[in-house]
N, CA, C and O atoms as a CHARMM CRD file, in Angstrom:
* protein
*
  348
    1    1 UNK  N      9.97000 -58.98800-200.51900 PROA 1      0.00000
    2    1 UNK  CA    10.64500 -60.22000-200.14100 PROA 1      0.00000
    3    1 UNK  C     11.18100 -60.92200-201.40000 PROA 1      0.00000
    4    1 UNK  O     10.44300 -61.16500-202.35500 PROA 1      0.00000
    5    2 UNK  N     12.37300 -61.21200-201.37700 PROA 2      0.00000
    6    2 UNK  CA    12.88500 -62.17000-202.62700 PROA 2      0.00000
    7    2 UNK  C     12.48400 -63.85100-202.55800 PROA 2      0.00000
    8    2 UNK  O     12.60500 -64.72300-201.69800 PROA 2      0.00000
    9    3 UNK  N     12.14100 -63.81600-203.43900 PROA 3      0.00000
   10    3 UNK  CA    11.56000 -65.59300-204.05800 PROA 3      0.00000
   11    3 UNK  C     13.41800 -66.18200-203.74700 PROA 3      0.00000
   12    3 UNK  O     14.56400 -65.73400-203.78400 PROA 3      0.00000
   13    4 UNK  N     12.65500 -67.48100-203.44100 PROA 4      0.00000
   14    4 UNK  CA    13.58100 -68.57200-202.80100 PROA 4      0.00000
   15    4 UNK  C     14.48600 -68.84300-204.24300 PROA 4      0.00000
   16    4 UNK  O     15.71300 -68.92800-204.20700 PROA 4      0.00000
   17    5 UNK  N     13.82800 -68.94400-205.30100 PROA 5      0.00000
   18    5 UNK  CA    14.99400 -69.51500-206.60000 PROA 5      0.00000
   19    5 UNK  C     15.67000 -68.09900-206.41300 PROA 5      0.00000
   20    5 UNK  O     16.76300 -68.15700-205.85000 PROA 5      0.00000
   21    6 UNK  N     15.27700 -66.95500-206.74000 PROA 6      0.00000
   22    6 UNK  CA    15.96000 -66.01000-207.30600 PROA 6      0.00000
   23    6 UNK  C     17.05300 -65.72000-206.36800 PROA 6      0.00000
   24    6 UNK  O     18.08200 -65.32000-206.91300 PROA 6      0.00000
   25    7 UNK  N     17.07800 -65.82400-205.11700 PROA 7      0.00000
   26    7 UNK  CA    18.32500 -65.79900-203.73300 PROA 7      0.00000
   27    7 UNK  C     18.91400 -66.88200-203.81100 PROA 7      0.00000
   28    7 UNK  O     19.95200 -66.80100-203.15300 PROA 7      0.00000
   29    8 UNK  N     18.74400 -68.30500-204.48300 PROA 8      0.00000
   30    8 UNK  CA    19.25200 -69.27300-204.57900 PROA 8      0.00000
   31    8 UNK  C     20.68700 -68.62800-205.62000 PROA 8      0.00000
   32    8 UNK  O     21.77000 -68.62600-205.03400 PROA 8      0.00000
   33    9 UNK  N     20.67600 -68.19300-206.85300 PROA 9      0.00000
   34    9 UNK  CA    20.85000 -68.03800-207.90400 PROA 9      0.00000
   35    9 UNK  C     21.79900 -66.60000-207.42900 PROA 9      0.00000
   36    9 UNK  O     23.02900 -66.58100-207.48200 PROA 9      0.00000
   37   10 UNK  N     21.24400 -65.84300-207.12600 PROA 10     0.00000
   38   10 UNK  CA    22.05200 -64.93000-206.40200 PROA 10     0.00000
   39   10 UNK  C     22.74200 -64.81900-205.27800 PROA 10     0.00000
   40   10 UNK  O     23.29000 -63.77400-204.92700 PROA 10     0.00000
   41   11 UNK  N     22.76500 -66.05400-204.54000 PROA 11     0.00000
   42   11 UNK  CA    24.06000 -66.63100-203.40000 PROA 11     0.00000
   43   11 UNK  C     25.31300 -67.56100-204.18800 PROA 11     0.00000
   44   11 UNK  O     26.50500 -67.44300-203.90600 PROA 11     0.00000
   45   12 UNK  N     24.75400 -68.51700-205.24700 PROA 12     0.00000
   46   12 UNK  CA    25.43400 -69.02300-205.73600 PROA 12     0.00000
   47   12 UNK  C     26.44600 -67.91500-206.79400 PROA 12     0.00000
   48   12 UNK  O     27.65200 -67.99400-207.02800 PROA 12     0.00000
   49   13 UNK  N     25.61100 -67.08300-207.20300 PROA 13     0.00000
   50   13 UNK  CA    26.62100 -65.93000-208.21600 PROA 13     0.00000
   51   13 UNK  C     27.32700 -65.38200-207.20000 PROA 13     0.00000
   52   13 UNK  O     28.32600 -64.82300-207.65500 PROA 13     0.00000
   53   14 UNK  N     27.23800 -65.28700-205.90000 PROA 14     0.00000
   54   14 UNK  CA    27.72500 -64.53200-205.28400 PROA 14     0.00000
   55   14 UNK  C     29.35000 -65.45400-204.91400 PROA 14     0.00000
   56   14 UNK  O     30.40800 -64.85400-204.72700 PROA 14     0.00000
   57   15 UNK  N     29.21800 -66.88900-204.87700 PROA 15     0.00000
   58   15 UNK  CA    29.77400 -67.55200-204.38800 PROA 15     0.00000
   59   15 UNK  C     31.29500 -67.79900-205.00600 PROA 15     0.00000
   60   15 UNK  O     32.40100 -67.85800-204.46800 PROA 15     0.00000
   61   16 UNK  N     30.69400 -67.95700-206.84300 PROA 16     0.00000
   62   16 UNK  CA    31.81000 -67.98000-207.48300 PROA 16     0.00000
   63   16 UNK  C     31.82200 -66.90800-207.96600 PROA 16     0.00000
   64   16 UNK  O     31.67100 -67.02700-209.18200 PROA 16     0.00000
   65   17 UNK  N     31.95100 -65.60900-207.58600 PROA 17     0.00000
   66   17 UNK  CA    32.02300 -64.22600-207.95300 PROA 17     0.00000
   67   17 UNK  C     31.90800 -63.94700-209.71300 PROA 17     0.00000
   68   17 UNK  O     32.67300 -63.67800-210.63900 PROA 17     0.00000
   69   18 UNK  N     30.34400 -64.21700-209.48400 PROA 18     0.00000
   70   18 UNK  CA    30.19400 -64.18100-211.32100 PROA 18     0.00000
   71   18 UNK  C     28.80100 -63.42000-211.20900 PROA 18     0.00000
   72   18 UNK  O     28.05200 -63.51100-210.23600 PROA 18     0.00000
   73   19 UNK  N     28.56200 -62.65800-212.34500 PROA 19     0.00000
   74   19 UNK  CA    27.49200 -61.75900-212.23700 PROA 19     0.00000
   75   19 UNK  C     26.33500 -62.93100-213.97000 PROA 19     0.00000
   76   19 UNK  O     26.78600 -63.79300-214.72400 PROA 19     0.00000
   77   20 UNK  N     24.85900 -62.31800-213.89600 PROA 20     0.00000
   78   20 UNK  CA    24.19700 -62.59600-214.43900 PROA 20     0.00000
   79   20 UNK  C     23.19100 -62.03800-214.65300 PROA 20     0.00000
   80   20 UNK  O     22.62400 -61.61800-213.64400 PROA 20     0.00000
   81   21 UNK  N     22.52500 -61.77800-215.97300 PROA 21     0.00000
   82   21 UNK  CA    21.33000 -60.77500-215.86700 PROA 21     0.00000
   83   21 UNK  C     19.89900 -61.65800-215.31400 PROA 21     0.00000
   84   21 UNK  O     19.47700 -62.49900-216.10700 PROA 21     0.00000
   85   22 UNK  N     19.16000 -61.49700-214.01500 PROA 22     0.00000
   86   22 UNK  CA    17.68500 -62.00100-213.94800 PROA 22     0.00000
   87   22 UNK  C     16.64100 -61.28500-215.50900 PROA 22     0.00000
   88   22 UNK  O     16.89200 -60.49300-216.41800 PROA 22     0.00000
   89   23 UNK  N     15.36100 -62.17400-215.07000 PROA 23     0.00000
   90   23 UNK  CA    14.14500 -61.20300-215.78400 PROA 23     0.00000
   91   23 UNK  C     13.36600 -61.13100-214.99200 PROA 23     0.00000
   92   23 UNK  O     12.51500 -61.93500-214.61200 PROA 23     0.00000
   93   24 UNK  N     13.65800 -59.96600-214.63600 PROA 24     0.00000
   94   24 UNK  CA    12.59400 -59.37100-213.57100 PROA 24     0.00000
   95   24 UNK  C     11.36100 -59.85100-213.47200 PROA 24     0.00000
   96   24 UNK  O     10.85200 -59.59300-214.56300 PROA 24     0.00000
   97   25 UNK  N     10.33100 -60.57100-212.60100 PROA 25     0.00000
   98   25 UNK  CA     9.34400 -60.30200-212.68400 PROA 25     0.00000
   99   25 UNK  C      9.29700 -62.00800-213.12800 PROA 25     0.00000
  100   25 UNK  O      8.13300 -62.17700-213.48900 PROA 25     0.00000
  101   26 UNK  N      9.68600 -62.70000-213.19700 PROA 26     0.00000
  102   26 UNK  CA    10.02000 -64.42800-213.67600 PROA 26     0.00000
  103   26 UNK  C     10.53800 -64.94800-212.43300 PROA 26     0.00000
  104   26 UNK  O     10.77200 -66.11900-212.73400 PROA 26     0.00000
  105   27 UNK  N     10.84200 -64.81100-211.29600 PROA 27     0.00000
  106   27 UNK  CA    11.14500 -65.56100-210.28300 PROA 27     0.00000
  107   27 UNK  C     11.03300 -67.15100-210.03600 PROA 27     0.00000
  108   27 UNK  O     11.88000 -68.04000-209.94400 PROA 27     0.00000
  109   28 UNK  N      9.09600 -67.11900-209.94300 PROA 28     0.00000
  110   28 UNK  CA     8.77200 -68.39500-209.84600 PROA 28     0.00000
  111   28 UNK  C      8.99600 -69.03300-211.20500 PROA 28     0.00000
  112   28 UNK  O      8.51900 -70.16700-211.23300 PROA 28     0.00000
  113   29 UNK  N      9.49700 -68.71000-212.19100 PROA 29     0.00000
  114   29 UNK  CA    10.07600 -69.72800-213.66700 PROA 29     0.00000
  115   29 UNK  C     11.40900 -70.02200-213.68500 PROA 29     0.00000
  116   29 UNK  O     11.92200 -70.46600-214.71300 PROA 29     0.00000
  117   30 UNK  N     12.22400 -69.78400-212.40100 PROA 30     0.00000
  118   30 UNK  CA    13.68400 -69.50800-212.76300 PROA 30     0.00000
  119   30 UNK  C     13.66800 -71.45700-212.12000 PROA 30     0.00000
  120   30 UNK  O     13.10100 -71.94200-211.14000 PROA 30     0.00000
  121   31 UNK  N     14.59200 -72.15000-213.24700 PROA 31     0.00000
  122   31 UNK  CA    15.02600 -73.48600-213.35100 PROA 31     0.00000
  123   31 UNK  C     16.63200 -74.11800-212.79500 PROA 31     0.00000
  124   31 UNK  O     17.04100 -75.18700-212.34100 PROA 31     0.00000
  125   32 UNK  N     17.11300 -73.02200-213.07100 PROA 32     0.00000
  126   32 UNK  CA    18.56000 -73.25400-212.84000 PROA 32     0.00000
  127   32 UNK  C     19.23500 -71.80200-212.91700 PROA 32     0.00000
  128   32 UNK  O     18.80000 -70.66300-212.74800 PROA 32     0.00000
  129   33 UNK  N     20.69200 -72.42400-213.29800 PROA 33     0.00000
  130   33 UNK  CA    21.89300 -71.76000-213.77100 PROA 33     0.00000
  131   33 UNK  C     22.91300 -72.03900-214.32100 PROA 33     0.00000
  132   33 UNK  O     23.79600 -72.55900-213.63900 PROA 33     0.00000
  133   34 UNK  N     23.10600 -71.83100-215.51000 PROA 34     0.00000
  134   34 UNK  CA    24.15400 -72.25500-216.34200 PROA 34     0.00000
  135   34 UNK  C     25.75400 -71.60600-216.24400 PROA 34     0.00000
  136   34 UNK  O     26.11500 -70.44800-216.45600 PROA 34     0.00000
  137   35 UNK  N     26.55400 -72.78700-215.84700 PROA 35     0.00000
  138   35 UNK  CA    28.18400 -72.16800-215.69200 PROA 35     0.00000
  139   35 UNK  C     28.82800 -72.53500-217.04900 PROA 35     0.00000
  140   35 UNK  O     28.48600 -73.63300-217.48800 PROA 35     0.00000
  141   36 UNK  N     29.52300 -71.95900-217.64500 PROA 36     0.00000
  142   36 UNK  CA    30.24400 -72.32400-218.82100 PROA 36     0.00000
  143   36 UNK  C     31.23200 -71.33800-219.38000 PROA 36     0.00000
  144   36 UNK  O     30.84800 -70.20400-219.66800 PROA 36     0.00000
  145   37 UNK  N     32.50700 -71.71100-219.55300 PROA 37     0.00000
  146   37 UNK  CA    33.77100 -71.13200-220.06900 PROA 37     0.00000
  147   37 UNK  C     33.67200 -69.42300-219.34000 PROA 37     0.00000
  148   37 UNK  O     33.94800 -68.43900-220.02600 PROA 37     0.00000
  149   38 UNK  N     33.16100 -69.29700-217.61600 PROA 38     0.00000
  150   38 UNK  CA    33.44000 -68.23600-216.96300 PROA 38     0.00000
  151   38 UNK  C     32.23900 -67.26200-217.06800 PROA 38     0.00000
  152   38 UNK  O     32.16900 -66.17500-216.49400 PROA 38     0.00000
  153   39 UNK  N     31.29400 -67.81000-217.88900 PROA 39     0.00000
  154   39 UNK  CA    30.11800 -66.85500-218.11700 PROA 39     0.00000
  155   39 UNK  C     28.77400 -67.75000-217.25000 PROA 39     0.00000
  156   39 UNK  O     28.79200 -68.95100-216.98300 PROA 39     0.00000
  157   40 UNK  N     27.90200 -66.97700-216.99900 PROA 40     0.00000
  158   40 UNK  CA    26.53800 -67.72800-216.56300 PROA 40     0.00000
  159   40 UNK  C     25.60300 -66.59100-216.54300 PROA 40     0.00000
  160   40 UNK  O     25.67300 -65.37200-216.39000 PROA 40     0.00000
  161   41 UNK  N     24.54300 -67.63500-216.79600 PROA 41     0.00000
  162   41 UNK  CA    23.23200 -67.67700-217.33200 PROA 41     0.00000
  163   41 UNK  C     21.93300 -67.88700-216.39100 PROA 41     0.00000
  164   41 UNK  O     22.25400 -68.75200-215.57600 PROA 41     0.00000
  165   42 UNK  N     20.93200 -67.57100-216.21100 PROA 42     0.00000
  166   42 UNK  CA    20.07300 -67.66500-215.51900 PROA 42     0.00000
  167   42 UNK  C     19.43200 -68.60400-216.40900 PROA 42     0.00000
  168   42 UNK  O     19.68800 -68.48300-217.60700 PROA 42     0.00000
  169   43 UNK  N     18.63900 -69.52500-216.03600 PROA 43     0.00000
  170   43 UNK  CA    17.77500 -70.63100-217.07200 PROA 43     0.00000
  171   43 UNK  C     16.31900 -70.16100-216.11100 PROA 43     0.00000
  172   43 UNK  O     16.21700 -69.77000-214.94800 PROA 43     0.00000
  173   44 UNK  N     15.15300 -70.43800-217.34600 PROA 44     0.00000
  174   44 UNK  CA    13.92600 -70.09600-217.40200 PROA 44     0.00000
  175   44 UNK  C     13.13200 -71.25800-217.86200 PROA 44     0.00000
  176   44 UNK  O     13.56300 -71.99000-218.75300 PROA 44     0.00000
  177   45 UNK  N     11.86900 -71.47600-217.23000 PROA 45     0.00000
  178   45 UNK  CA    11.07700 -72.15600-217.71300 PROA 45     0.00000
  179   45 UNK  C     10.15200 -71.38600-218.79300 PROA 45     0.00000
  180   45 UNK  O      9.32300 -70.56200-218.40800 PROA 45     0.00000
  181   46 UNK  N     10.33100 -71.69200-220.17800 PROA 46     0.00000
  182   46 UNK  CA     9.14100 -70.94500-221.08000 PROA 46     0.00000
  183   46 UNK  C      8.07000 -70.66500-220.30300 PROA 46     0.00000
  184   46 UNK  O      7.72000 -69.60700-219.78100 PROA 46     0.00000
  185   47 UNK  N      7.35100 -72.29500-220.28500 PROA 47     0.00000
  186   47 UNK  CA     6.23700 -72.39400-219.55200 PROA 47     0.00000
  187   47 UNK  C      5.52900 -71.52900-218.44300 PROA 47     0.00000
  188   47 UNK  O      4.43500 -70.96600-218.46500 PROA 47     0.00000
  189   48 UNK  N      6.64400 -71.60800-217.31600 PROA 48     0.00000
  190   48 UNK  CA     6.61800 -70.79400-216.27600 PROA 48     0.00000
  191   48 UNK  C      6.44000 -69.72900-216.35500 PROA 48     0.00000
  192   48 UNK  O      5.64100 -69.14800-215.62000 PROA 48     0.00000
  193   49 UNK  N      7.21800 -69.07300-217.38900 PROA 49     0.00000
  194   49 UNK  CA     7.15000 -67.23900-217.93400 PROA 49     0.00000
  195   49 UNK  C      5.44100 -67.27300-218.56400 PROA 49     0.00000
  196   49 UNK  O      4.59100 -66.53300-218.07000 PROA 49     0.00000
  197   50 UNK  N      5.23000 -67.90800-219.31400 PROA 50     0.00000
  198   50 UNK  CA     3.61800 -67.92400-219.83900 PROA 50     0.00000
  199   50 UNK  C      2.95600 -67.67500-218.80100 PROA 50     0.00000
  200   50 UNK  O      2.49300 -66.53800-218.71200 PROA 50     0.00000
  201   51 UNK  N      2.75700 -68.43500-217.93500 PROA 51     0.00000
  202   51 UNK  CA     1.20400 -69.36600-216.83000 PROA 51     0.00000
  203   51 UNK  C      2.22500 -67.51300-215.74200 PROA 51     0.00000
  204   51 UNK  O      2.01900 -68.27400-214.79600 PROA 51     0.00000
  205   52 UNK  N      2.64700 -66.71700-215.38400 PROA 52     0.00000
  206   52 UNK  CA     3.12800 -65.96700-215.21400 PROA 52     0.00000
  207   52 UNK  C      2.32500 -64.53900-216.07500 PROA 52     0.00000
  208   52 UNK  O      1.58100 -63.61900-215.73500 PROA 52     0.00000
  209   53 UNK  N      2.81300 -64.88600-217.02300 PROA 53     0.00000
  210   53 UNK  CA     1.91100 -63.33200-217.59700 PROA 53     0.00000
  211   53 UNK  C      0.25900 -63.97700-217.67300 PROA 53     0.00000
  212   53 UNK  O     -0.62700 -63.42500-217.02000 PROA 53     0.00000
  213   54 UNK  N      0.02700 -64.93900-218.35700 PROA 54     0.00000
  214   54 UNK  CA    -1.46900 -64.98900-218.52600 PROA 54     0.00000
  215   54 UNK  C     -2.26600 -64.73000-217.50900 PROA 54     0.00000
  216   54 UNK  O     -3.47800 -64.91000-217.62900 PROA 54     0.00000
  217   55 UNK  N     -1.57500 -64.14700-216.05100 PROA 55     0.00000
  218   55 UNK  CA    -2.45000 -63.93300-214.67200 PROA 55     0.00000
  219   55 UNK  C     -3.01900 -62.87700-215.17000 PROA 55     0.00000
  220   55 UNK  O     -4.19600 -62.75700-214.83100 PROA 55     0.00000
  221   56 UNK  N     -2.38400 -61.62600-216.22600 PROA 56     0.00000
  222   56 UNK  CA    -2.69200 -60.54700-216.58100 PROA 56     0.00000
  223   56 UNK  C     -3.07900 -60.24700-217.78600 PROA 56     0.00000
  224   56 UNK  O     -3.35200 -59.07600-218.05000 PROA 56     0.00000
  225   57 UNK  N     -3.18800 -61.36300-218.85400 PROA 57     0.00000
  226   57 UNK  CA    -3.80200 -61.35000-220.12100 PROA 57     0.00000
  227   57 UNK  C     -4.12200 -62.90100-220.58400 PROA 57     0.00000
  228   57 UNK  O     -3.88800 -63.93200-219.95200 PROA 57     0.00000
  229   58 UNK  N     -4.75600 -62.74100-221.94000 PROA 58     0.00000
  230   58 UNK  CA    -5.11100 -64.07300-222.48600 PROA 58     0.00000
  231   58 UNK  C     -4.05800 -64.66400-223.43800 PROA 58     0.00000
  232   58 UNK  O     -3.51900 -64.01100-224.33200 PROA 58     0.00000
  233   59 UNK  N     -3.75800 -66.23100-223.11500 PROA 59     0.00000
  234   59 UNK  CA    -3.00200 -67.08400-222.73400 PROA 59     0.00000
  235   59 UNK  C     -2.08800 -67.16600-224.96900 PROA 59     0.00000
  236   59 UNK  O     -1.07000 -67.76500-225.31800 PROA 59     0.00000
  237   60 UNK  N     -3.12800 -66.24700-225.91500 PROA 60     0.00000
  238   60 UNK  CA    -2.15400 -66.25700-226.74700 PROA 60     0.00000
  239   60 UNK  C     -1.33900 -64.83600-226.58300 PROA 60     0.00000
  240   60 UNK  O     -0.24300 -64.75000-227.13700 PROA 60     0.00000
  241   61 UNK  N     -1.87700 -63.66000-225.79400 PROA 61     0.00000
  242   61 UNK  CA    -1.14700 -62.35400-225.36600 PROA 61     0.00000
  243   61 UNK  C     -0.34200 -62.67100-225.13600 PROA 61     0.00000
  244   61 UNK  O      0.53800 -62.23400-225.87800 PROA 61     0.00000
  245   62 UNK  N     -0.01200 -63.29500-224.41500 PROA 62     0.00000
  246   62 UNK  CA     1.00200 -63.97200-223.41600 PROA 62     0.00000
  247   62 UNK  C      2.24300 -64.43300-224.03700 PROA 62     0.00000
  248   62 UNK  O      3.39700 -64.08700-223.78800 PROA 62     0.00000
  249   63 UNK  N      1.75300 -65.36600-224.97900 PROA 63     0.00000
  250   63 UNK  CA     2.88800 -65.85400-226.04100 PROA 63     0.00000
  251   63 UNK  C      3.46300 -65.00700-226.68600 PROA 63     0.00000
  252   63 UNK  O      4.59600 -64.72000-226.29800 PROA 63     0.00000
  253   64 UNK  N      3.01600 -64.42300-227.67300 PROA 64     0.00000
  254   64 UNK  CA     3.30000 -62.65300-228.15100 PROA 64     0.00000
  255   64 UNK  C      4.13000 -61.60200-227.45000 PROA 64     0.00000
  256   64 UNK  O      5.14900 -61.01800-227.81800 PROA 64     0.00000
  257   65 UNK  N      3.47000 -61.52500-226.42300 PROA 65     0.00000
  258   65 UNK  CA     4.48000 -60.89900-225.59500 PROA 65     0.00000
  259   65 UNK  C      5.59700 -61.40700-225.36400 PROA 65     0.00000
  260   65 UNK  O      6.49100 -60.82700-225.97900 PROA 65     0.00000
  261   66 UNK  N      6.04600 -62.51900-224.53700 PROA 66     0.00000
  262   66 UNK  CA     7.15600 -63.29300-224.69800 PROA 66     0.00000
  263   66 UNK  C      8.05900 -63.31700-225.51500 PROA 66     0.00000
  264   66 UNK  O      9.16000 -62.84400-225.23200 PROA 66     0.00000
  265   67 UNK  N      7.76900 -63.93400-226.84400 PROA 67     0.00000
  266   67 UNK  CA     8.22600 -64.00800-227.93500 PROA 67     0.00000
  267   67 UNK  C      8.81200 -62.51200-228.16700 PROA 67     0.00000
  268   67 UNK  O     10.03300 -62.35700-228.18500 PROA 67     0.00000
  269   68 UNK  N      8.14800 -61.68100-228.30000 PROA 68     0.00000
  270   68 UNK  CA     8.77800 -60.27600-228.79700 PROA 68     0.00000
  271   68 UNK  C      9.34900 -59.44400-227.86800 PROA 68     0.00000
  272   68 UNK  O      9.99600 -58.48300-228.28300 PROA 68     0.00000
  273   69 UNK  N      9.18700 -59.70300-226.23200 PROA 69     0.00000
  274   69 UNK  CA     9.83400 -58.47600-225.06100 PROA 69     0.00000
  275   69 UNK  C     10.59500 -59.72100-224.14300 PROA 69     0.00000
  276   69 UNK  O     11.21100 -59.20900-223.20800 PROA 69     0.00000
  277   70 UNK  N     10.68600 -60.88000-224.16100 PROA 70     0.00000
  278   70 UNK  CA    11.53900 -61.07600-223.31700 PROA 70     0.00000
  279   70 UNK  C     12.42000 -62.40600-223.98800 PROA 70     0.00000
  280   70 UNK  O     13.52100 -62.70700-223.52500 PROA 70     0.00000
  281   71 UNK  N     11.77200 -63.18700-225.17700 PROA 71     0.00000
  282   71 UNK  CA    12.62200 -63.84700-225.68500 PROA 71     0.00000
  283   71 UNK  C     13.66300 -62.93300-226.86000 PROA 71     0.00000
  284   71 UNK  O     14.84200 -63.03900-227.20000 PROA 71     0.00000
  285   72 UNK  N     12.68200 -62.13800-227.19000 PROA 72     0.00000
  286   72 UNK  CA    13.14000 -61.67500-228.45100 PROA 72     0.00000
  287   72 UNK  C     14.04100 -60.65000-227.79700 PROA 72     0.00000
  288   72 UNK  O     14.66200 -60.34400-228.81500 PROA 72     0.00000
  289   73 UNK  N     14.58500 -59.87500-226.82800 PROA 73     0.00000
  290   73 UNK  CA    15.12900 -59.32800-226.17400 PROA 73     0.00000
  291   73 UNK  C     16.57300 -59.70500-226.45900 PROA 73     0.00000
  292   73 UNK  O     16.63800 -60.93500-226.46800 PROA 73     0.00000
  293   74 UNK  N     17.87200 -59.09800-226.71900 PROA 74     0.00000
  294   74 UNK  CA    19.15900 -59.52700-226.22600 PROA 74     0.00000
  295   74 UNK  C     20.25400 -58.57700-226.01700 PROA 74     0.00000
  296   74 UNK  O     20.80200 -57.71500-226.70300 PROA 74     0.00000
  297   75 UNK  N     20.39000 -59.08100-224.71700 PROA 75     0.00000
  298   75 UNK  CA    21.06300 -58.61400-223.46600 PROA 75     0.00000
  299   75 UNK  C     22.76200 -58.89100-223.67000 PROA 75     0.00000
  300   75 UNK  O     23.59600 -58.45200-222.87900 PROA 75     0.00000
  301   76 UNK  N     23.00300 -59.47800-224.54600 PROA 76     0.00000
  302   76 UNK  CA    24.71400 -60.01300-224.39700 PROA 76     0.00000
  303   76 UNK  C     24.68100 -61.47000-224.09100 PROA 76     0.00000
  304   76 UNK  O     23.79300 -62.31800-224.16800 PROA 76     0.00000
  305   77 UNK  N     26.32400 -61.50200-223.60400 PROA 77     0.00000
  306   77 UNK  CA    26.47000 -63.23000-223.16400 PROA 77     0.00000
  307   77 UNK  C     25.56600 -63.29200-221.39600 PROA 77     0.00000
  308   77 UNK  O     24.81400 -64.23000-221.13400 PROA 77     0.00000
  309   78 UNK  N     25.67800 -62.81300-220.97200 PROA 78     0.00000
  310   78 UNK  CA    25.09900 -63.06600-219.70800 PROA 78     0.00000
  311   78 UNK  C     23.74600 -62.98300-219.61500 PROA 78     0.00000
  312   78 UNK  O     23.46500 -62.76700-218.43600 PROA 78     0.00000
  313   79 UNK  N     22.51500 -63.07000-220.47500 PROA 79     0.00000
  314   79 UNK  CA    21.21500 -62.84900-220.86900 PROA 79     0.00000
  315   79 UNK  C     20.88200 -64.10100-220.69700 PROA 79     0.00000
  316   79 UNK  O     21.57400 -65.09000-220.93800 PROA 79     0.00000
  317   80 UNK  N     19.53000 -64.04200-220.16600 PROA 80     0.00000
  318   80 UNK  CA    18.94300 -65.09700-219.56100 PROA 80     0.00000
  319   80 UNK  C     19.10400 -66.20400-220.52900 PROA 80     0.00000
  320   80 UNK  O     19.83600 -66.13000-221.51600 PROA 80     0.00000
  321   81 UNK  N     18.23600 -67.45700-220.13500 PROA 81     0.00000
  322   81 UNK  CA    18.40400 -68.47000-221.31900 PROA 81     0.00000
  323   81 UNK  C     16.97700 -68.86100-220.99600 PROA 81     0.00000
  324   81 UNK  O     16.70600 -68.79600-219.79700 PROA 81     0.00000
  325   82 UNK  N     15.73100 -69.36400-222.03500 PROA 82     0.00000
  326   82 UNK  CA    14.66100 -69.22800-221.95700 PROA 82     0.00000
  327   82 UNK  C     14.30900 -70.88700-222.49500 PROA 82     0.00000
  328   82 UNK  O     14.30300 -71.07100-223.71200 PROA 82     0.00000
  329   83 UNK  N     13.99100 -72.18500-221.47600 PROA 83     0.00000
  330   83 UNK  CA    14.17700 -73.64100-222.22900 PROA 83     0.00000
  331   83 UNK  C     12.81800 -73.74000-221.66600 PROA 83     0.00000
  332   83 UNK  O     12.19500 -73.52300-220.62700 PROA 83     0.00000
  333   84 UNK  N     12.59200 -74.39400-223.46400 PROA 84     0.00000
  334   84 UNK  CA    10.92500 -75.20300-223.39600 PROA 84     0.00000
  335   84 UNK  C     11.56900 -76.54400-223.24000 PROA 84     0.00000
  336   84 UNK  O     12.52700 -77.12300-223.75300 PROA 84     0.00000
  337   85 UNK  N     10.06400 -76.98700-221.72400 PROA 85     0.00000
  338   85 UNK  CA    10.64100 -78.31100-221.79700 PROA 85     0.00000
  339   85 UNK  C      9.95900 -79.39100-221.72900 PROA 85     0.00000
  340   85 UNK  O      9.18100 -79.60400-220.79900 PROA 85     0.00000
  341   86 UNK  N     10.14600 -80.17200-222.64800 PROA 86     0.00000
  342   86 UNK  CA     9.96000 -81.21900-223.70800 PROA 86     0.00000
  343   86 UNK  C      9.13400 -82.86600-223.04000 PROA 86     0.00000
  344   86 UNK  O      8.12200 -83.50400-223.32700 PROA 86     0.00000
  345   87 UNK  N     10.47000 -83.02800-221.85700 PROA 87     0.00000
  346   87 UNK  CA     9.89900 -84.34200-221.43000 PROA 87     0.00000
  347   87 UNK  C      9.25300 -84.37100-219.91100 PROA 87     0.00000
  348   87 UNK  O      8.75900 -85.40900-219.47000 PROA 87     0.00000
């Protein structure tokens, strides 16, 4: 079954016929979507991606991992966008 953000995000790409890379497996972290000069972006909650893996390791693994396989990752212009958030 697809998570409600990720069909959100993929009706709307569908809508203005624009493609975007997901990260698999981040559903419940997905925040938005960024439109800009014809390109878009999937937006991510850091946070969300953390409290997400730490179901399966300990909570500095977690960071590590992140940091090096899915932030440190790049995909092109259409690659996710990964926002810590602040307030």
């Amino acid at each position: 079954m697809v998570n409600a953000k990720r069909k959100a995000v993929e009706d709307r790409l569908l809508e203005i016929e624009e493609e975007a890379y997901v990260a698999d497996g981040f559903d419940d972290a997905i925040i938005g979507l960024i439109e800009k000069s014809g390109e878009c972006q999937v937006v991510y909650s850091t946070q969300g991606i953390i409290d997400i893996l730490s179901r399966d390791m300990d909570y500095e693994s977690a960071w590590e991992f992140f940091e090096f396989n899915v932030r440190g990752s790049y995909l092109g212009s259409k690659e996710p966008l990964y926002m810590d958030l602040v307030c």
